[in-house]
C-alpha positions as CSV (number, residue, x, y, z in Angstrom):
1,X,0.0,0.0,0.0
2,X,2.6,2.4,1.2
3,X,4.4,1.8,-2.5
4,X,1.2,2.4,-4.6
5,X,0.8,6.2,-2.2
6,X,4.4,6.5,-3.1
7,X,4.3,6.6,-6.7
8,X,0.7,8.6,-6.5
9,X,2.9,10.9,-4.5
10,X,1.0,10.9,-1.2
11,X,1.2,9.5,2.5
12,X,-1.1,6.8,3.1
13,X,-3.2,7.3,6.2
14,X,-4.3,3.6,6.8
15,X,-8.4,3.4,8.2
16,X,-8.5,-0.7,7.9
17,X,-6.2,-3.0,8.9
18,X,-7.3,-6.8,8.6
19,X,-6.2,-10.5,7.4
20,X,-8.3,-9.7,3.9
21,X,-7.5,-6.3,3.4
22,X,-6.2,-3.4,4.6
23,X,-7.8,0.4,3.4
24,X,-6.0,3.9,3.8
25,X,-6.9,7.2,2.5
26,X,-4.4,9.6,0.1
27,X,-4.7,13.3,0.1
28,X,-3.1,15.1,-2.8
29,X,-4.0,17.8,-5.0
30,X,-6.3,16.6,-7.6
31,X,-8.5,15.1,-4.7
32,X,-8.9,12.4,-2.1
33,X,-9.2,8.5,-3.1
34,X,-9.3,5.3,-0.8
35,X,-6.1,2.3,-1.7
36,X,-7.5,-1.1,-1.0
37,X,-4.8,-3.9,-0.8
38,X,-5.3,-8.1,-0.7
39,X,-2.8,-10.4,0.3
40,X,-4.4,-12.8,-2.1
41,X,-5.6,-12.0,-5.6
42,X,-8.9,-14.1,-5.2
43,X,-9.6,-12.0,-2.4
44,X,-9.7,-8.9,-4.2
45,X,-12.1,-10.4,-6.8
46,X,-14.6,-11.5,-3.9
47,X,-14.0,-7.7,-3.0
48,X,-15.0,-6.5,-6.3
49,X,-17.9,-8.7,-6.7
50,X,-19.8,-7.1,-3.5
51,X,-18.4,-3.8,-5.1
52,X,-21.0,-4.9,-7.6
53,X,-23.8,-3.7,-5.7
54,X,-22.9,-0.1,-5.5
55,X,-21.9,0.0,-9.0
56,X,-19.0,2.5,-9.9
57,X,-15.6,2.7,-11.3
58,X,-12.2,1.6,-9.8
59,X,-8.6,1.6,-11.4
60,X,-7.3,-2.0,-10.3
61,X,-4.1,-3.7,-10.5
62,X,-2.8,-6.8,-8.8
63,X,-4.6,-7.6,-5.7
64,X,-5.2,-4.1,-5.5
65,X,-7.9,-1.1,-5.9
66,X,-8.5,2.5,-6.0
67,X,-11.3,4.3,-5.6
68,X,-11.4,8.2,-6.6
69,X,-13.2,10.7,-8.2
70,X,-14.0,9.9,-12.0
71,X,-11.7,12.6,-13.3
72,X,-8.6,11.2,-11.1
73,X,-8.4,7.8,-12.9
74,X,-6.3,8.7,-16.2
75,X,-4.1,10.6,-13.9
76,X,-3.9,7.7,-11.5
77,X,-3.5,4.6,-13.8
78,X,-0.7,6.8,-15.8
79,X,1.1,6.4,-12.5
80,X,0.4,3.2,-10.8
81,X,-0.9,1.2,-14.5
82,X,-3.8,-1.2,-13.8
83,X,-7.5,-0.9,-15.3
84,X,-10.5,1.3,-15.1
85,X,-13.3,-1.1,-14.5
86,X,-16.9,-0.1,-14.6
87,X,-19.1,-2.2,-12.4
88,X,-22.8,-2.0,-12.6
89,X,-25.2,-1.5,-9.7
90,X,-27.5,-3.8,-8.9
91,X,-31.2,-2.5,-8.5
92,X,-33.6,0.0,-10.7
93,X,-31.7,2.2,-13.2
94,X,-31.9,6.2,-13.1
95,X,-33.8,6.0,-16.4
96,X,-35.3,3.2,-16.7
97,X,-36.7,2.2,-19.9
């Protein structure tokens, strides 16, 4: 986690700290976004499925994932790499058909 802040070019302030994952917050000038770190790749695929439900994007890389603003993500993935993955929400639409 502390490497991915690095080369965003911010000190992670870590809010979660467990055996599946471990969360911390960056502060830097284009905005705030949230690092999410696995110890296990399949763990970060059972995070991203219940991610599902809320629907969203997040840049992700090897058993890890950030979660920003949508205007940070070009900025971010030229700096750490990864994807920008889309996930849809579960529930009615906003306009439904």
């Amino acid at each position: 986690m502390e490497v991915i802040a690095g080369l965003a070019g911010c000190k992670v302030k870590i809010r979660t700290e467990a055996d599946e994952l471990r969360e911390g917050v960056c502060h830097t000038k284009k905005g705030d976004f949230l690092i999410t770190t696995f110890p296990e790749e399949k763990l970060k695929e059972t995070w991203l499925e219940s991610a599902r439900v809320y629907g969203g994007k997040y840049l992700v890389g090897m058993r890890w994932v950030v979660s920003a603003k949508p205007g940070m993500y070009e900025h971010l993935r030229a700096k750490l790499g990864g994807t920008v993955q889309e996930l849809q929400g579960i529930g009615p639409s906003v306009n439904p058909s």
